[in-house]
BAMAR-331338 format. One record per residue: residue in three letters; x negated, y, z of N, C-alpha, C, O in turn. Coordinates in steps of 0.2 Angstrom, whole numbers, plus 5000, padded with zeros to 4 digits. Layout:
BEGIN
ALAXYZXYZXYZXYZ...
***
This chain:
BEGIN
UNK453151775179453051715183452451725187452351695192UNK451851805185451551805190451551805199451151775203UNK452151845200452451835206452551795211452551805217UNK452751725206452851685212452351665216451751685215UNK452451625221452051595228451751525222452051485219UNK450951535222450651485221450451435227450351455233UNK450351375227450651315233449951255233449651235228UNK449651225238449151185237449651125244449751135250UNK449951095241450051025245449650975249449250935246UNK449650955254449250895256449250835253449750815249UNK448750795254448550735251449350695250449550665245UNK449750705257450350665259450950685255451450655255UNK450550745253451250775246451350775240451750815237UNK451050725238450950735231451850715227451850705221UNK452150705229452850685226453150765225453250775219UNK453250815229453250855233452950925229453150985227UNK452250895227451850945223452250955215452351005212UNK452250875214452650875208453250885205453350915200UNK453850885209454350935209454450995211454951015210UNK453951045215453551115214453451125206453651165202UNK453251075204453151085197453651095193453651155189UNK454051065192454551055187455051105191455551125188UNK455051135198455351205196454951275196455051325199UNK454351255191454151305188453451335192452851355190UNK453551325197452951345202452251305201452151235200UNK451651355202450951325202451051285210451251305215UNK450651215209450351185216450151155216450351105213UNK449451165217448551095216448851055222449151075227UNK448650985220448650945223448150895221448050875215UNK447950865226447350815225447250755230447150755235UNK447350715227447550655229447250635239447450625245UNK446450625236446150625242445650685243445150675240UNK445550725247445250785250445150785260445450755264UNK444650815260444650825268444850885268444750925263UNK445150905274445350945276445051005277445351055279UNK444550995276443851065278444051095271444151155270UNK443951035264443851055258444651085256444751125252UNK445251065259445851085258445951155261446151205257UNK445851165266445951215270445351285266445651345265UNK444851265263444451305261444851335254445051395254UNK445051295249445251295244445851345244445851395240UNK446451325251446851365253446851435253447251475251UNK446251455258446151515259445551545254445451605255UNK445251515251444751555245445251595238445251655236UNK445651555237446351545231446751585233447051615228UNK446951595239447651645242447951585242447951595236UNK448251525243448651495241449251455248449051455254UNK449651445247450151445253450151355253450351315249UNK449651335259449651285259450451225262450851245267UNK450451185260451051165262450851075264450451045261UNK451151065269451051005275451450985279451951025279UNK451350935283451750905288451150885296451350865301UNK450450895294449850895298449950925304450250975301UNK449950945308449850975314449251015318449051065321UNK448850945314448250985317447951035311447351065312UNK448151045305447951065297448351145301448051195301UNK448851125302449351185303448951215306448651265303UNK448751195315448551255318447851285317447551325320UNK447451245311447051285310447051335305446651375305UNK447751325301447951375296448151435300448151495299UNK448351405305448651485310448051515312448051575311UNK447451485314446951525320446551555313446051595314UNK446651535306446251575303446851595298446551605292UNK447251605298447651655296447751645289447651685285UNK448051565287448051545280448751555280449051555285UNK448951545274449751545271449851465273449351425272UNK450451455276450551385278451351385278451651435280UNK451651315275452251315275452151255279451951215275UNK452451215287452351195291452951135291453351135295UNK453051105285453751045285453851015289453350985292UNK454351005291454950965297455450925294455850895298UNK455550935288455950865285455550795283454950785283UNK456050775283455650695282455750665275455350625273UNK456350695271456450685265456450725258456650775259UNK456250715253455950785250456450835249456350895248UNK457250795248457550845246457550925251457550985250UNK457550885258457550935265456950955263457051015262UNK456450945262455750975259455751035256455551095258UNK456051025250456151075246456451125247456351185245UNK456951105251457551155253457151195259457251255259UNK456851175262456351215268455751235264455351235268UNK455651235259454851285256455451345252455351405251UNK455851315250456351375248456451435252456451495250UNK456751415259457051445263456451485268456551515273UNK455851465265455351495271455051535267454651585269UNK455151515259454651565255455251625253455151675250UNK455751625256456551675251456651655245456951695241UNK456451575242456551585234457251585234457651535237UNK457551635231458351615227458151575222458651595218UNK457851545220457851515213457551435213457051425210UNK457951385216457451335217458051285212458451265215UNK457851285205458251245201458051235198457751285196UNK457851165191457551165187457851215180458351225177UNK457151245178457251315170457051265165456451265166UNK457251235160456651205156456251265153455651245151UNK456451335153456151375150455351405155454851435153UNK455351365161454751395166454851315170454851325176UNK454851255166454551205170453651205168453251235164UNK453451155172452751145173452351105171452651085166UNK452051075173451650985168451550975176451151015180UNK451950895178452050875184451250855188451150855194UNK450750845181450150825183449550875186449150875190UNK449750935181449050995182449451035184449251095185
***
């Protein structure tokens, strides 16, 4: 399980964080943060931040943080695009490598 992509959500994702969860995958998410402290967290951890921000984005680009830049509007299209941008073949729930929705 070490392998997989570890994930930090935006504020605006917390639905999003929580089904990363339960298909087994690590993703901090915290309710309310500024972006200074999200962004830091992101790139202190290695973590593949994931948003729908623009302006979040392009500072994740000019400093070279992992960033999955969402363009659906609904989570199921969400998920299907952190799948297909990370190569997971495996985005279904394992009971044997689910996660605890909260932490």
């Amino acid at each position: 399980m070490s392998n997989k992509p570890k994930f930090l959500a935006d504020a605006m994702l917390g639905n999003i964080a929580r089904k990363l969860r339960l298909l087994g995958f690590d993703c901090r998410y915290f309710a309310t943060i500024k972006d200074e402290q999200l962004l830091s967290i992101a790139k202190n951890e290695n973590l593949t931040l994931i948003t729908r921000d623009r302006k979040i984005s392009n500072v994740c680009k000019k400093q070279n943080i992992s960033i999955i830049d969402l363009s659906g509007t609904d989570e199921t299209s969400q998920i299907v695009e952190i799948c297909r941008k990370m190569n997971l073949n495996k985005c279904k729930i394992d009971m044997k490598d689910i996660r605890c929705t909260v932490c």
